[in-house]
C-alpha positions in Angstrom: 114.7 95.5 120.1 118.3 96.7 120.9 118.6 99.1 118.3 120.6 102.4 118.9 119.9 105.8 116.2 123.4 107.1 114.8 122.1 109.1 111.9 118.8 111.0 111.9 119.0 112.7 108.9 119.1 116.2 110.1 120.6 119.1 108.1 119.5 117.4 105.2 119.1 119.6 101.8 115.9 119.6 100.6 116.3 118.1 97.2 118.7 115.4 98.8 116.0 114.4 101.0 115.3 111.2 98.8 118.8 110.2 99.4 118.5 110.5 103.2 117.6 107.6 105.8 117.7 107.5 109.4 120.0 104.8 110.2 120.0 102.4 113.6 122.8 99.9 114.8 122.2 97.1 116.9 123.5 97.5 120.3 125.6 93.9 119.9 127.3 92.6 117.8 127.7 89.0 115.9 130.2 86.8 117.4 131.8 86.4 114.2 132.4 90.6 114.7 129.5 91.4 112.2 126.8 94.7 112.4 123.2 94.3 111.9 121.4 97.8 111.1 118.1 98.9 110.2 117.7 101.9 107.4 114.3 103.9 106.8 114.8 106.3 103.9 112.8 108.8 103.7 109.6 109.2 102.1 109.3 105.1 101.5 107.4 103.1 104.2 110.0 100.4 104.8 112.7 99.4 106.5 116.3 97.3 104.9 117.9 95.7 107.5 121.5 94.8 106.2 125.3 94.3 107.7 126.4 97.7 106.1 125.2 101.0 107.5 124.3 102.0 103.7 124.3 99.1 101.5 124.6 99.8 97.7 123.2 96.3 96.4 120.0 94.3 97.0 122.5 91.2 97.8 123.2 93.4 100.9 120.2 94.2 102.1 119.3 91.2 104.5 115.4 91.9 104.8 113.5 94.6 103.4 109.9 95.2 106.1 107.2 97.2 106.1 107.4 99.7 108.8 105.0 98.1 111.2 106.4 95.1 110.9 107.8 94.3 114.1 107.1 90.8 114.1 109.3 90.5 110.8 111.7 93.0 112.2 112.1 90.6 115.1 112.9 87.6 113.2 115.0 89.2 110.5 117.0 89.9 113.8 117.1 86.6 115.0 118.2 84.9 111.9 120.7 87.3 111.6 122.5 86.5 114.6 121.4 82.8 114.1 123.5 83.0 110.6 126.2 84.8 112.2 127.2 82.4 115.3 124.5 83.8 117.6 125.1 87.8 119.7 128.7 89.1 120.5 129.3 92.0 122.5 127.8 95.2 123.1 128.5 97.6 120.4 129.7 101.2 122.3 128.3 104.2 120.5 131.1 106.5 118.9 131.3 109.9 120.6 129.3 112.5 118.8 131.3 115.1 116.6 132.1 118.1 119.1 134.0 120.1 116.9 133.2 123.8 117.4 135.2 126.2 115.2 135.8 129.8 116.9 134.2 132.4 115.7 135.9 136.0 115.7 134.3 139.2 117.1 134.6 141.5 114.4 
């Protein structure tokens, strides 16, 4: 459905695993510049599909679907970009982090 992971939850402590989700973005954009993602925290069996990565209130949270609900999935997507002056350009990923710190021989 055009939908691109850029959190997976990994490294996660154990007792913040109820605060974890995996997180997808939509490879395009809205043409008025907007996001669509789709969050599945973990250990509930649904998916929020809002236009912030981690929205806070219910008024963000665009659709809220079961996670087999692809059919709904589908036209929560379509209404999105329907509301939002239809699909804008493809989103490019942001480079992963790289960062490496050196680590001394002792």
């Amino acid at each position: 459905m055009g939908f691109n992971k850029i959190t997976d939850g990994s490294g996660a402590k154990q007792e913040k695993l109820f605060l974890d989700s995996w997180v997808y973005q939509h490879s395009r954009d809205a043409q008025d510049g907007s996001h669509l993602f789709v969050a599945h925290p973990f250990g509930i069996p649904t998916c929020r599909v809002s236009a912030l990565q981690s929205p806070l209130d219910s008024k963000d949270v665009f659709a809220d679907l079961g996670l087999d609900d692809t059919v709904g999935l589908q036209n929560a997507v379509n209404q999105f970009f329907v509301l939002h002056g239809g699909m804008g350009r493809e989103v490019v990923p942001a480079p992963g982090n790289t960062f490496r710190p050196y680590r001394r021989q002792l």
